[in-house]
N, C-alpha and C positions, 0 to 999 in steps of 0.2 A: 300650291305645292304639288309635285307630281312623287306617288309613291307606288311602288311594285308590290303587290303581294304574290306567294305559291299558295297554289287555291286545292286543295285536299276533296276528293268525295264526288266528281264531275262522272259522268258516265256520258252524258248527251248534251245535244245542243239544247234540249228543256233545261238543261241543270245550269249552264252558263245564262242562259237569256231567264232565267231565274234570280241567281245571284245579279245581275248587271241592274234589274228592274228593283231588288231589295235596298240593294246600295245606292242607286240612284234615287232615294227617294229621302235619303238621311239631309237633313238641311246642313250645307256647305259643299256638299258633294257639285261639281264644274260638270265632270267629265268620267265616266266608267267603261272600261273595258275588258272585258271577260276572254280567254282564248281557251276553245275548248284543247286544241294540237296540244300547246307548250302548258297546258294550269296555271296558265298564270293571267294576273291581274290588275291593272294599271290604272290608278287613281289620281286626277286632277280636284282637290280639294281647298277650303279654305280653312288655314291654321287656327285661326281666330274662332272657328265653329266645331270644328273638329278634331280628330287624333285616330293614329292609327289603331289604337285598341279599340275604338268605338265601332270604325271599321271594321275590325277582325271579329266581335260581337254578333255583326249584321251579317256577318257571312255562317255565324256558327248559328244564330237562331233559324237562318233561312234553310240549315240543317245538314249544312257542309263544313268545311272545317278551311280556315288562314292563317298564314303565317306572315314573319318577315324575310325576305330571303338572306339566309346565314353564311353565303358565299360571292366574292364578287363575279363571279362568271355563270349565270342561270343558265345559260345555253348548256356549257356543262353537265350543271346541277339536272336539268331535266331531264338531260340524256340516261344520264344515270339510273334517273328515278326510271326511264322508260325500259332501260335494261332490263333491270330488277323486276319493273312488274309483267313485263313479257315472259322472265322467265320465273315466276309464278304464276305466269297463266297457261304455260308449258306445261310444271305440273300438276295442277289445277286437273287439265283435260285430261293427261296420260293417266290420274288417279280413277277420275271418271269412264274413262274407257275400260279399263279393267273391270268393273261393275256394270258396265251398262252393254257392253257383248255378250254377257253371258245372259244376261235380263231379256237383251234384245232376241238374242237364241232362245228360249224359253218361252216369250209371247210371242214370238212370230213364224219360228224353226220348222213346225207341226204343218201350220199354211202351207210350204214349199216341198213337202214330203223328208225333211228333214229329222232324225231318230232324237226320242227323247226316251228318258227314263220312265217304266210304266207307274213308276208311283206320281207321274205329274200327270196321266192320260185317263181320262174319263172324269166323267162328272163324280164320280160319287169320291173322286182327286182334286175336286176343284179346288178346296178352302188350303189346301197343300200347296199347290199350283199358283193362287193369287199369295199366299203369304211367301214364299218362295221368291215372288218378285218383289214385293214388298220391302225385303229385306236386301234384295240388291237394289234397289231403288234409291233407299235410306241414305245411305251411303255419298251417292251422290248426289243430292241433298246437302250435306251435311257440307262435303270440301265444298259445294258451291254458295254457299249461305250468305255471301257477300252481297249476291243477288239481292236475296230475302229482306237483308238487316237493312242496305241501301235503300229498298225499295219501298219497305213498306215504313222505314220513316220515312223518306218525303212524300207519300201519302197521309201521313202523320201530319207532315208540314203543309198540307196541301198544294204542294209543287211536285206532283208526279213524274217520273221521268222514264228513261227505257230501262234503267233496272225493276220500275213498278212495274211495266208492260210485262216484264220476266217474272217476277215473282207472282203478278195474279196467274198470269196463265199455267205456270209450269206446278204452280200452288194449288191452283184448282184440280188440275190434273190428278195431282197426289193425293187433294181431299176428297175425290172422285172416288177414286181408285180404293183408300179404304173405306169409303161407305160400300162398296161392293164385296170388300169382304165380309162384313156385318149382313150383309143382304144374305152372301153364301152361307153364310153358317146358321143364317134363322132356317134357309130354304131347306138344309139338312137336315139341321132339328126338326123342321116340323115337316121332313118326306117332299114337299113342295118341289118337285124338281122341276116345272117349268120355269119359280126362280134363281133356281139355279143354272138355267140353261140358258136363261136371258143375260145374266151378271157374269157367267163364267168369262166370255171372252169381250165384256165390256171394264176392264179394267184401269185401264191408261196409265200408270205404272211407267211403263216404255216412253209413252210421250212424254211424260214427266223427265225422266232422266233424259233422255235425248235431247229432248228441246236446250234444257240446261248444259248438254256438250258439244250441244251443236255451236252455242251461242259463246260458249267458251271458248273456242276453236277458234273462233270467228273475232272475238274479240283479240287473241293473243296473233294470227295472221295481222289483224288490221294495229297493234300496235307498233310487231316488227316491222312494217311496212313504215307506218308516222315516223320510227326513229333514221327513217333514210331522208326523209326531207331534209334534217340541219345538216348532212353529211360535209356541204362546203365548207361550213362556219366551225364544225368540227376539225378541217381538215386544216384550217385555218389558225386554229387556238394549238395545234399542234405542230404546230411552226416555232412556237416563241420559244428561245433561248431560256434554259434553264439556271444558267451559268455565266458568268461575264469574267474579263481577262482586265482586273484595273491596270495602273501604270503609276502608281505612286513614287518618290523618293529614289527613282531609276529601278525601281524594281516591278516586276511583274508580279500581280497576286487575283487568284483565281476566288469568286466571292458568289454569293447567291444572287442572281437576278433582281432578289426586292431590297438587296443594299446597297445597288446604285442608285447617285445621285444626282443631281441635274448640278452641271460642272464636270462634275468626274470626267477624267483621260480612258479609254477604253483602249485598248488593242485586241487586233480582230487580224487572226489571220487565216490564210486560204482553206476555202471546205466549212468556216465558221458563219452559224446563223449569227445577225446585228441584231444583238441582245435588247436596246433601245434606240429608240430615234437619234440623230446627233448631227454634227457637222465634221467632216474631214480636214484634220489638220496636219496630218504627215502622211504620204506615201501617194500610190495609184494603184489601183485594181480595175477588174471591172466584175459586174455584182448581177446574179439573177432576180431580175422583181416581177417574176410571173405571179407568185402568187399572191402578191398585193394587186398589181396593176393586169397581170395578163398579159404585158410585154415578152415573148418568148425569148426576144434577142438579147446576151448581155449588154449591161450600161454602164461605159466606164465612168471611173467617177476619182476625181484628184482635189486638192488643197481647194477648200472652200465650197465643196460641192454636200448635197444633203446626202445620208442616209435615212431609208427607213426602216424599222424596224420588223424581222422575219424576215430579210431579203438575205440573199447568202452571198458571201465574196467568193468569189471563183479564183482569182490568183496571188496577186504579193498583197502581201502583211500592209497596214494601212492602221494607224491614229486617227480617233475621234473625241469630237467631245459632243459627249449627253447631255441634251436639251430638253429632252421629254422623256419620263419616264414613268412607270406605273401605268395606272388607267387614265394617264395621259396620252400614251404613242399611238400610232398610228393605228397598228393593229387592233390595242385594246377599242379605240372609237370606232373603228370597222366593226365588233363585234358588238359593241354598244349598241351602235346605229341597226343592228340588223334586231335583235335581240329589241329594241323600242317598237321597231316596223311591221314587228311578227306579233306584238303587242296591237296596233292597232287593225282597225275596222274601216275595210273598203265600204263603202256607201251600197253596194250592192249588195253587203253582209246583213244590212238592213232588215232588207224583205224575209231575209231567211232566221233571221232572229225572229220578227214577230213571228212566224208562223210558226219555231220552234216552241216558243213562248205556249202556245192553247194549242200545241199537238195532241201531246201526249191524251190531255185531258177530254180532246174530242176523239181521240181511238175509242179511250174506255168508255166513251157516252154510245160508239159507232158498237161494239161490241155489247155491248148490255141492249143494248133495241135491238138487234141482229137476235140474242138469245130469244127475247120478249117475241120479236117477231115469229119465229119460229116453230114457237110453244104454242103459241096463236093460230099456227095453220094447221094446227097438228102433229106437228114431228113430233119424235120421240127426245128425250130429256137427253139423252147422250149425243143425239143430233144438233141438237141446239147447243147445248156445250161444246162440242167439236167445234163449230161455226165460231163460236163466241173466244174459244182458246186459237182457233188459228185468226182471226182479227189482232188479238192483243201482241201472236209472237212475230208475225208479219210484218208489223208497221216498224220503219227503221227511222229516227228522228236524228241516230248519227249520221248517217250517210247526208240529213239534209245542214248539221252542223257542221260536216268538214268537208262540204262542198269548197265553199271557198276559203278555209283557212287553209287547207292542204296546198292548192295550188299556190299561192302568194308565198310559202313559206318554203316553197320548192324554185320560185320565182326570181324569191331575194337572195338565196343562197345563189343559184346558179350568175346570177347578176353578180353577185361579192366576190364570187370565186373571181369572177374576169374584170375586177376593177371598177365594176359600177356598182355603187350604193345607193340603195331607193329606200328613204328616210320613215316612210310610213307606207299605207297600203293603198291610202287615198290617193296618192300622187302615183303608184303603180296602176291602179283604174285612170284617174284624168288623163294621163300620157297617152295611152292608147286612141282619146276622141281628139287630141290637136292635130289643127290644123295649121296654123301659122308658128316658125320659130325664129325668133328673133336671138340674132347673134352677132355680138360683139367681135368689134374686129379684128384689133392690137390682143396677141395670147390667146385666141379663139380661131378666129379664122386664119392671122398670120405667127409665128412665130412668136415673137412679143420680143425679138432680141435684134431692132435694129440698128443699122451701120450706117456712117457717113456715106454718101457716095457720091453727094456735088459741094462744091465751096466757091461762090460767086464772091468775093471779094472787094470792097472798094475804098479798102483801110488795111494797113498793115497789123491794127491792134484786132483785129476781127476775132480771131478763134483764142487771144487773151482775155476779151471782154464776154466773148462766148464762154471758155471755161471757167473765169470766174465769178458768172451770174447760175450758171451750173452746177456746180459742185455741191451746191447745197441743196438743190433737188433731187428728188427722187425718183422722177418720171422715164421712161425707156430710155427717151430719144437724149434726154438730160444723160444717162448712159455713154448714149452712145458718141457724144462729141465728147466727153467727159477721156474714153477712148482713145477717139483721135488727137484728140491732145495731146496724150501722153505717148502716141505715134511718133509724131512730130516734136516733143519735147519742148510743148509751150510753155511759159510760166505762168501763175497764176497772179492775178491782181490783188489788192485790200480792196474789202467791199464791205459798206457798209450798208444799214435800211434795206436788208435785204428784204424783201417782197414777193411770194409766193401769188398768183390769182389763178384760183385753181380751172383747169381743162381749158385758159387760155396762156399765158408764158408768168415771166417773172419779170422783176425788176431790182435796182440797186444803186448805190451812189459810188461810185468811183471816181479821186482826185476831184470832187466835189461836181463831175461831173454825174449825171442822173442816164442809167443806161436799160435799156430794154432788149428783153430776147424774147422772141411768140409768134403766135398766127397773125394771119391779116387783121382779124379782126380785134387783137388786142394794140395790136398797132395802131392802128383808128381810131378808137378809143383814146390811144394814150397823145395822140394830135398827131400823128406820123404820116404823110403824103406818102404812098405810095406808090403812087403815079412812075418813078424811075424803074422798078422793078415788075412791073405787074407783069409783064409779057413773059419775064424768066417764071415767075411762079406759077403762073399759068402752064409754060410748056412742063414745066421740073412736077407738075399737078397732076397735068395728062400723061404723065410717064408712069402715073403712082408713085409718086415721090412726095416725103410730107418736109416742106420749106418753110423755112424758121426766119424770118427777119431778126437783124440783130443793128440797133440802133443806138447814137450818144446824142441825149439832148435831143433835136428833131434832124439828127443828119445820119442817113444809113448807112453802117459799116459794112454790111453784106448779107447773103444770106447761107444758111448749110440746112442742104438737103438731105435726108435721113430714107433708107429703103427698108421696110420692113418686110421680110420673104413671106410669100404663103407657104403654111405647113404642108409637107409632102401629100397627106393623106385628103386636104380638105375639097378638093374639086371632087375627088371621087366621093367623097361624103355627102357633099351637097347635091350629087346628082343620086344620089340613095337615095336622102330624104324627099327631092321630088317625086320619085319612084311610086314613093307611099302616097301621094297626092298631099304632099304636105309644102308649103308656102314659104319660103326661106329667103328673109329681110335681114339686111346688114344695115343696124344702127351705131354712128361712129360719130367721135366728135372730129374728124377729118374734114380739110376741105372739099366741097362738093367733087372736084374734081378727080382727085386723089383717089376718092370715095368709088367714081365710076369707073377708072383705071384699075382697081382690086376686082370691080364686078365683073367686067372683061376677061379677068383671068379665073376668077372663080366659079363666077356664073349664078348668083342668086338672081332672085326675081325680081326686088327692089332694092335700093338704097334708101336710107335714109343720113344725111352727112349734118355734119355741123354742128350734133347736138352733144349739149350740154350734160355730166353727169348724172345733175338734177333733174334734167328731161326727160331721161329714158325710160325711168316710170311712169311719165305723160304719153310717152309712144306706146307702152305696154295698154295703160288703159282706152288708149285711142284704139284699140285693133282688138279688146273686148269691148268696147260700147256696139261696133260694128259687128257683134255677134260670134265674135272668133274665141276659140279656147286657144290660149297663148302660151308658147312655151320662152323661155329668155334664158339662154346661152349665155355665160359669162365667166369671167376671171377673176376682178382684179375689184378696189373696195367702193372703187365708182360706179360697179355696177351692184351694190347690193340691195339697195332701193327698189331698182328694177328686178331683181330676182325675187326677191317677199312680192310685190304685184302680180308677177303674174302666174295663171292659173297652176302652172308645172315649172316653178324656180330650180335651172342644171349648172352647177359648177363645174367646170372643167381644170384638170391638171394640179398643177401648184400655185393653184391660185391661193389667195388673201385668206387668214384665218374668219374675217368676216363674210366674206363669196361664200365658204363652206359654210357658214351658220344659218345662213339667211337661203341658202337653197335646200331644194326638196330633196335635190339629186343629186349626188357627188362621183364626178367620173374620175376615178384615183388616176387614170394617162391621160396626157395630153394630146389626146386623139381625139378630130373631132368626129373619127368614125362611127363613135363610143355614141356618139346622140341618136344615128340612126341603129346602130344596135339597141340602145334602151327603148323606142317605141316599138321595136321589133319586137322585144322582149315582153312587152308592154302587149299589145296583142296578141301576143301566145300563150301568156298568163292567163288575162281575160278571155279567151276564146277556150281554154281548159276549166275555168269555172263556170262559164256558161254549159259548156256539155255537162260537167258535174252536176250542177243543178237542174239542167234538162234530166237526166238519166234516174238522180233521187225524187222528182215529184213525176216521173213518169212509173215509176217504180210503186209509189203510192197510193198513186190514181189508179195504175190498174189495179194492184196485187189487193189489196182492200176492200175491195169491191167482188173481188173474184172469193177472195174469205169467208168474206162475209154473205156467197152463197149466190149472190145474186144471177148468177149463170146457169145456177142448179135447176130452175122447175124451165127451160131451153135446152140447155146442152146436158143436164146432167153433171157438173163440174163440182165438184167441192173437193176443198185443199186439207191436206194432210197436216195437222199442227206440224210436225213433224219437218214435213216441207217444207211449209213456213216458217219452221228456226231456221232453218238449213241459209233459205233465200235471206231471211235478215240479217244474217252473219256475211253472206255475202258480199250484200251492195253496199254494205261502207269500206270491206277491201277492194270492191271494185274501183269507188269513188277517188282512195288513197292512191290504187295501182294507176289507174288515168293519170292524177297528178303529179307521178313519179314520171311520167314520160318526158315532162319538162325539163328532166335532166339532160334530156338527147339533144336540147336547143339547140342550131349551131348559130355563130354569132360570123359575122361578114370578118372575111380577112381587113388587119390593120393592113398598116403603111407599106408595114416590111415585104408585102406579097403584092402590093399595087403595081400599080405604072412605075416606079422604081425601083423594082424586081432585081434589075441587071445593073442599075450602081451598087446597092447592097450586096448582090452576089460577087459583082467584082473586090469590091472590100474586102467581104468575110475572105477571099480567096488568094488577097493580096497577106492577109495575116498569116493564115496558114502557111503560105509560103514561107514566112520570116521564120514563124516557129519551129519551121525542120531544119533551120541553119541557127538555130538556139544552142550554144554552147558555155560553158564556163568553166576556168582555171582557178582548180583548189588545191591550196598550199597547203600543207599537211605536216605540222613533226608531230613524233612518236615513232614513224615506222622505221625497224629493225630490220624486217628479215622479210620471205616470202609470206608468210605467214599471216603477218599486219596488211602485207597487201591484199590477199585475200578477206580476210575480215572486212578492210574499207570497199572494194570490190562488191562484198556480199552486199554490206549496210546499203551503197547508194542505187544497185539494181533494185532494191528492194522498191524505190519508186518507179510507180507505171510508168512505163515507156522509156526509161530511161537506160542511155549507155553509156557505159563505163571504160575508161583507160588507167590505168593506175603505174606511176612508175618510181620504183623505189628509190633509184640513182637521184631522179630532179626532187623528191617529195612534193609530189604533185599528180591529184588525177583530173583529170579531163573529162568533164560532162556532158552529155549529149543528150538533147530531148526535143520532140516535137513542137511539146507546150511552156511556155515559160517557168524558169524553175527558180522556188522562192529561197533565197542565201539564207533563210531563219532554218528552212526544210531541210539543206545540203550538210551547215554546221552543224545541227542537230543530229543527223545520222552519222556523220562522222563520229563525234564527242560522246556519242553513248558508245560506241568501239574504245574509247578510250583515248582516242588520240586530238591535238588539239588542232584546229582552222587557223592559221594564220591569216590567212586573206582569201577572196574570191571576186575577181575580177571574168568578166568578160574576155572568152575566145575565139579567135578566126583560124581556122584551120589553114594550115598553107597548100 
């Protein structure tokens, strides 16, 4: 069973690689995942061993706090939560600033020639002077205690983490700080003013409070930051239809979003987000699906065609019915799938967990020998605590935890916004080392929609005995003679024992005669000479044409050759992915020939023809035994096998509910430009986590070292605690701001901006034109007088772009517009004037 928790009480990547190693250690537990970004946490368990409360136990003794998440949409729910706690860390620090300016003026004011008040000046002022600070110190303290309470329980639990690293040093500080008032007040009791003259300006008071709003500062930049990573998947969830338009009983009726049903009639008109998934059963439009797929261009869509769900119609009113709904549609699994992927663990997250794991714990061992050392050479007590408090505020254990979860989560969003889903984080690392990608041909490389285009004949019952061994298939090319049939108006046969053998033809009994339709090779098999034809299928082969013998008994009726187009965008696709130095193999069950007549035009490196659906998992494993990381391009349910095999499984388009399950990678267009964007992607990912991690252990290595003094009896160097909060609040918005850049991605133009630049343009161009000679004749009673005409005159300018004629004598006006104008839109403005629509018919100006 796989189960989610929201994980409560994280400050660093010690406190996740904490919890991950507690719970992994409970017997049942498969699989643990901890995300420091999102809090949350994703459990593979066995039901028979365990339960979530057992679970949520191991998280609370480990000294953090789980839950179950109480909302279906955590992407959401976290955002939320990161609101909220950004801005109480807003006022958090604005609290602290107020106390620690005037703190900071008072300890440091007097150094800079700065005027203070003379009851804080002189020694024999000092014990006024340190309590003075004291009491502004307090304070901030006190709003920050979060530090404290966090930190010095999981030193409690002994999983220290960087709220410990905060609360010893900024702790020490303050208990520093009043031991030096006690020292001042003996020194004046008993006249001693040389300790009073040592203790007066050894206070640390200031570092105290500093450290704590530096760090404050730092935390509340670096969370504003985290909540830009989901911004796509936000922008995403912000899409969905609140509202839906049923069609019951001929009437329309407006209902909440979670009361439709899968059946239900929806009407959707112009300017309306598609409330859920469905299928179109009245009308045409055409519909924006940028922000599922990333397509910029509208896509018209009529009787029979899919809707998704969050895409908007752009013009006439259009009927559906809803087939998916809930956290079933499209969008919700979009959000799903991101929301699981941002849950898991790139393999390079790895390395940086264990060492998150014994950070902390080797700081505070780095920082205590540093003090010990010190004392040893002689420094003075306040020397060696300086050393030993900027060691503990220095070290950043976040910056080395959201190295890579930053980037991946800025990765998948920018991927999801433009139609590519990357299902986990492991297959966003593997993508980036393939070298070989195998891709399917039929729906991948070509179109998947093809058409007759030869019919060799040598029986009159040919394309009868064709479509009716067809009709009960399912396969394209089954399709596509299915088609032409009904071109030509052939009839259909009675067919019995009908016989499916799948990726070679079919068979069937007709008038007790036994009839075959398929490749050469099922012909063969079924005892068929081929010998009459081979020469046409050969040449119909070498065209790129895929030839279907269609046979009665052992005598051939003919054959029908079927073309299936390459998609517009796939030549230029495929010379992308060479680009990258990557390897691009077309495995197809096509005949050899066919096979190298498509390479011709598209241009991969190899073929591979002939094979079997059951095979193409043998091709996959064949080209990893050979040491290749393999990626497998596919559609349709015969390549699903092949997609689970190989190392980076990519679904492309509208392919099969099973292609989508069984792949890594789901590219929502049916573009195959979309593959070499996703390695693209895939590299700029990984190549932001690698600097991110370069940058926090280079940040370590040095600043640690330099703390902890080691520079000091050479250069003279030692770091200011003070600094040191500063710098560790830093480098984990640094590490966030780096992987915010990934927003700027750009991803390679689709189809629409390729080599078919100038058909497209000519189209969109040829529309436009129509639309400026768009007019329509609306029959109008009610109108009286000039008056009404005015009123309908106002009502239908009220539409952009639209112009109006109104004439009272015909009751009728005349509409003019650019863009197509929808009859639901024209009656309705009339009918709220009051007056009634007769009719609306189409007009040509004379």
């Amino acid at each position: 069973m796989k189960q989610d928790f929201d994980v409560q009480g994280m400050s660093c990547a010690a406190c996740s690689s904490r919890i991950e190693k507690s719970v992994s250690q409970l017997d049942g537990v498969e699989q643990v995942s901890v995300n420091l970004l999102t809090n949350h946490m994703q459990v593979n368990y066995d039901e028979s061993k365990l339960d979530d409360q057992k679970i949520i136990d191991c998280v609370v003794k480990a000294g953090y706090g789980a839950t179950l998440p109480n909302a279906s949409n955590s992407v959401k729910k976290s955002e939320v939560i990161k609101e909220d706690e950004a801005e109480g860390m807003k006022k958090r620090f604005i609290a602290s600033l107020i106390f620690m300016l005037p703190l900071f003026y008072i300890s440091m004011g007097h150094m800079v020639g700065l005027p203070l008040p003379s009851i804080l000046l002189g020694h024999e002022n000092a014990l006024i002077f340190a309590f003075t600070q004291f009491l502004l110190c307090l304070p901030v303290l006190i709003i920050n205690q979060k530090y404290f309470i966090n930190g010095f329980k999981a030193l409690f639990h002994r999983s220290p983490n960087m709220d410990s690293l905060i609360a010893i040093g900024s702790g020490a500080s303050f208990v520093y700080g009043i031991y030096a008032i006690y020292m001042l007040g003996y020194g004046l009791g008993h006249m001693d003013m040389a300790i009073v003259e040592r203790y007066h300006m050894e206070l640390y008071f200031e570092g105290a409070a500093m450290i704590l709003t530096l760090i404050t500062l730092g935390k509340y930049l670096e969370t504003k930051s985290k909540g830009k990573t989901s911004e796509a998947i936000q922008k995403l969830m912000s899409l969905s239809a609140k509202e839906a338009i049923l069609f019951k009983d001929g009437q329309e009726i407006s209902v909440p979003i979670e009361e439709v049903k899968v059946g239900d009639i929806i009407v959707l008109k112009p300017g309306m987000s598609v409330p859920v998934d469905g299928v179109v059963i009245e009308g045409n439009s055409s519909f924006d699906e940028s922000a599922i797929t990333g397509e910029s261009m509208p896509v018209a869509k009529g009787n029979g065609d899919r809707l998704t769900c969050a895409t908007i119609n752009l013009e006439g009113t259009v009927k559906f019915e809803a087939t998916k709904v809930g956290s079933e549609t499209t969008l919700a699994q979009m959000i799903k799938l991101v929301e699981e992927a941002s849950s898991s663990k790139a393999p390079i997250a790895k390395l940086t967990d264990q060492i998150s794991g014994i950070f902390v714990p080797v700081v505070i061992i780095i920082s205590l020998i540093s003090f010990i050392v010190w004392m040893a050479v002689g420094q003075t007590f306040e020397f060696a605590l300086s050393i030993a408090i900027s060691v503990l505020v220095i070290s950043c254990p976040c910056a080395l935890g959201l190295a890579t979860p930053v980037a991946i989560m800025v990765g998948m969003g920018k991927g999801a916004s433009n139609g590519i889903l990357i299902k986990s984080s492991e297959a966003l690392e593997h993508a980036h080392k393939v070298k070989t990608v195998l891709l399917d041909k039929t729906g991948t490389i070509t179109s998947g929609h093809p058409s007759v285009s030869d019919i060799i004949s040598f029986d009159d019952d040919l394309l009868s005995v064709a479509v009716s061994l067809e009709k009960s298939s399912e396969h394209p090319l089954a399709k596509a003679i299915m088609d032409k049939a009904k071109e030509e108006n052939v009839s259909e046969l009675e067919i019995h024992d009908f016989e499916a053998v799948f990726g070679k033809g079919v068979k069937g009994v007709i008038d007790g005669h036994t009839v075959y339709g398929g490749n050469a090779s099922f012909m063969k098999e079924s005892g068929i000479d081929l010998n009459k034809v081979d020469d046409e299928m050969q040449r119909l082969a070498n065209e790129g044409k895929t030839p279907l013998v269609f046979a009665r008994d052992d005598k051939i009726l003919g054959i029908i050759a079927c073309l299936d187009t390459i998609k517009e965008s796939s030549v230029e696709a495929i010379a992308k992915l060479q680009q990258q130095g990557i390897k691009v193999v077309m495995v197809t069950g096509d005949h050899q020939k066919s096979a190298l007549a498509i390479q011709k035009q598209c241009g991969v490196d190899e073929v591979i023809a002939e094979v079997l659906p059951s095979e193409k998992a043998d091709v996959v494993k064949r080209y990893q035994k050979e040491g290749h990381l393999v990626a497998m391009v596919g559609d349709g349910i015969n390549d699903a096998l092949a997609l689970t095999s190989a190392d980076v499984g990519i679904a492309i388009g509208a392919g099969s509910d099973i292609a989508l399950e069984s792949a890594q990678i789901v590219l929502m267009k049916d573009d195959l430009m979309d593959v070499s964007n996703m390695f693209k992607l895939s590299k700029a990912a990984m190549r932001n986590i690698k600097e991110n991690l370069f940058w926090a252990f280079i940040y370590n290595a040095t600043l640690i070292p330099l703390a902890a003094g080691v520079f000091f009896p050479l250069f003279g160097w030692k770091l200011n605690p003070m600094i040191g909060a500063a710098a560790m609040s830093f480098s984990s918005v640094s590490v966030v701001t780096n992987a915010l850049r990934l927003r700027r991605f750009k991803f390679d133009a689709r189809h629409e901006s390729s080599k078919d630049e100038k058909i497209v343009k000519t189209e969109v161009k040829i529309v436009k034109e129509e639309k400026k000679m768009n007019q329509k004749l609306v029959k109008i009673e009610g109108m009286m007088c000039m008056n009404c005409v005015r009123h309908v005159e106002k009502a239908l300018k009220s539409i952009d772009g639209v112009s109006v004629e109104v004439s009272l004598d015909e009751h009728h006006a005349i509409v003019t517009s650019p863009q197509k104008i929808s009859d639901d839109l024209l009656k309705a403005k009339v009918e709220e004037e009051g007056y009634k629509v007769v009719s609306i018919e189409p007009y040509e100006s004379r």
